[in-house]
N, C-alpha and C positions, 0 to 999 in steps of 0.2 A: 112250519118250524122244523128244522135239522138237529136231529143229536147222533151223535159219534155211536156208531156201532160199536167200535175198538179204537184202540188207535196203536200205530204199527210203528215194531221199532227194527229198524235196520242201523248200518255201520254207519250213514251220513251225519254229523253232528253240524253240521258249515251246510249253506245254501250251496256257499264254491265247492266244487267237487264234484257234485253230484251231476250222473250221467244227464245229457237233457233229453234224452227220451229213456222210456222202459226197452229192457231185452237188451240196450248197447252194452249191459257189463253184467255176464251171466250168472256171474259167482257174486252179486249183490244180491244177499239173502235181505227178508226181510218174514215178522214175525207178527202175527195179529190175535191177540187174546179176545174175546167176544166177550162185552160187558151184559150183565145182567139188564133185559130180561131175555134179551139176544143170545147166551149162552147155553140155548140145549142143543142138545144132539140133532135132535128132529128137523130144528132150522137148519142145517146143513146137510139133511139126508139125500143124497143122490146127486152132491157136487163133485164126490169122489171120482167120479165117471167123467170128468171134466180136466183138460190139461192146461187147462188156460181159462183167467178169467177176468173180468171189467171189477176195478177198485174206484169208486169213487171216493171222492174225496176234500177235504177242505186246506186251499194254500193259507195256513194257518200263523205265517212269518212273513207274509207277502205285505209287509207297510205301505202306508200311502193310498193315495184315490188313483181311480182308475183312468188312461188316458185312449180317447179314439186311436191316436194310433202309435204303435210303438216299433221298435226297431231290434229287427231278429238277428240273431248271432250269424245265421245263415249268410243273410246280406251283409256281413263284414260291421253290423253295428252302425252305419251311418244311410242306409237308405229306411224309409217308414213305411208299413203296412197298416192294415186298418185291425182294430185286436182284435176282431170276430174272424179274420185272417191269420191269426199265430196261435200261439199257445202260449202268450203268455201265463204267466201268473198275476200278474197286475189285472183284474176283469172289474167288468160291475159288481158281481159275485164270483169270491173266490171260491172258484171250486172247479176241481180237474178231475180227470180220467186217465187211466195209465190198465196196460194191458198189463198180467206178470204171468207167470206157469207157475202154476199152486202144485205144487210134493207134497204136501202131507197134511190131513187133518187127522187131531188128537182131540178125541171126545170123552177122554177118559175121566180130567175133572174141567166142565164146563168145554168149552170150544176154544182153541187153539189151529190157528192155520198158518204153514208154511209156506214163501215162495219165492222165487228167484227172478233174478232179473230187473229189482224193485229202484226206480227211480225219483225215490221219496224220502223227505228229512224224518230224523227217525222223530217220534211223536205225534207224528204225521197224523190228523183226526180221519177216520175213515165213515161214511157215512153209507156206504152199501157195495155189496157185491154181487157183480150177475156171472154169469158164465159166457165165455165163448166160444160162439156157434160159427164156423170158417164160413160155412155154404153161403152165411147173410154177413157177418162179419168183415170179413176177405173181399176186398173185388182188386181183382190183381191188373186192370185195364183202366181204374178211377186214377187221375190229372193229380199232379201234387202243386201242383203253384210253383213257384217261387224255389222250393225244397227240394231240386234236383239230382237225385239217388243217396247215397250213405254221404255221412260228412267224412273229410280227407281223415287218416290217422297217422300218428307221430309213432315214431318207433321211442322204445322204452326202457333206457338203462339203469342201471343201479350203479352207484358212486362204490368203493370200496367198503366204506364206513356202513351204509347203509346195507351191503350186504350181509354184514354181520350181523347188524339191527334187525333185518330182517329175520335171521336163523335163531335168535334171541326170541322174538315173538311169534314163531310159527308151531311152538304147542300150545300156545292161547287159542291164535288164530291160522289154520290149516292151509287158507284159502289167499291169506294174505295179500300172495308173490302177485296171483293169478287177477286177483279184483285189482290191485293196482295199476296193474297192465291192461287193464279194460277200461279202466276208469279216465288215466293218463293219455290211452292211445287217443279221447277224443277229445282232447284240448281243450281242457274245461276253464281259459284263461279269457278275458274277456276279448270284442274283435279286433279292439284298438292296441291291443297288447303288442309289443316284441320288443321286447328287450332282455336280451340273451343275458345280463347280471344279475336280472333282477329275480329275487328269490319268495317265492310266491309259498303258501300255505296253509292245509286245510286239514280237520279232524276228522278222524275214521276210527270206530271205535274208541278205546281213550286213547288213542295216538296221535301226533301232530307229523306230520306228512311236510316235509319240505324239500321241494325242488325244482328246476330252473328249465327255462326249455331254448336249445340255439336250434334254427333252422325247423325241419321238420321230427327232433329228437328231444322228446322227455328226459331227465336226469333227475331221480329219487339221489338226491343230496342226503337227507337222514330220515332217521323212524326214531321218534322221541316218545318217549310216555309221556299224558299230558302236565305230569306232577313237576317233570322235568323239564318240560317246555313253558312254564309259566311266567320262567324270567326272559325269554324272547320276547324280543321291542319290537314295541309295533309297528317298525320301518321293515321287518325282516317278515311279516305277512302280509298276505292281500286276501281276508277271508269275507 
């Protein structure tokens, strides 16, 4: 039986949005408090010496049963592999693994850990952490399948409006500009998508994220607070 060491909260509030692998958006912080009886010091002693490390974890939003074979973003969304071949989310058991680079542990009251690069919905159940060892870890000569080098990326504008939106939210949020340009450069819309009107949108911290992409170019349309984004019709998102 599994129970949630922690469970980790990052910017991602939407499944849509989020990076599909870890490290593709660096400035994706994410935050893991250690529940009792997990939370002393000791359990963490000598991760510090570690700059990376294995989060397991449970896709805890992922509905549905699980199918033999599913069809990866990679191949354009209309060819199938078999799902001990992907990564999906949809498994027998959900449960995944995601690399991230740990910054900082706080053991001052109970265990708190830092780390970036996080490719997880925030509430995310995390059920263990190991660290990462390159020497075994890394084989920079192992066959990827199917998943032939970096996925393409979109260049990433900002609308008018939106830049102001932005300069309105960047004492909340620092890091903003930067994570949304990581987030957007890898065309987190489904494979079937183009259509250059249509206005897509997905929540990042309390913010609603709305905008459109023609060709190979992102366009941040607005930055809404979610309080303010509540009367948006559900024809004007695809979350």
């Amino acid at each position: 039986m599994l129970s949630p060491i922690g469970y980790l909260e990052t910017p991602f509030q939407d499944r849509f949005g989020i990076p599909r692998q870890p490290r593709l958006a660096p400035h994706a912080v994410g935050r893991l408090r250690l529940l009792r009886p997990y939370d002393r010091a000791e359990a963490v002693r000598g991760l510090e010496g570690f700059s990376h490390v294995w989060l397991s974890f449970v896709f805890h939003r992922s509905a549905g049963e699980w199918n033999p074979t599913v069809r990866p973003p990679r191949l354009g969304g209309n060819q199938r592999v078999g799902v001990f071949a992907s990564r999906s989310p949809f498994r027998p058991n959900p449960l995944g693994l995601s690399l991230v680079e740990l910054r900082a542990i706080d053991t001052r009251a109970g265990v708190v850990l830092d780390f970036a690069g996080v490719d997880l919905l925030d509430g995310t159940p995390v059920v263990d952490i190991k660290p990462y060892l390159p020497f075994v870890d890394s084989v920079p000569q192992a066959r990827s399948g199917f998943v032939a080098g970096s996925p393409h990326r979109l260049a990433v504008d900002f609308s008018r409006s939106a830049v102001l939106q932005l300069q309105q939210q960047s004492s909340r949020w620092a890091d903003l500009e930067q994570l949304l340009v990581e987030v957007l450069a890898q065309d987190p819309r489904p494979a079937y998508a183009d259509d250059a009107q249509r206005l897509y949108g997905f929540r990042l911290f309390d913010l609603e994220i709305r905008w459109r992409c023609t060709g190979l170019r992102a366009i941040v349309e607005e930055i809404v607070p979610l309080l303010a984004a509540d009367g948006c019709s559900a024809e004007r998102r695809d979350t």
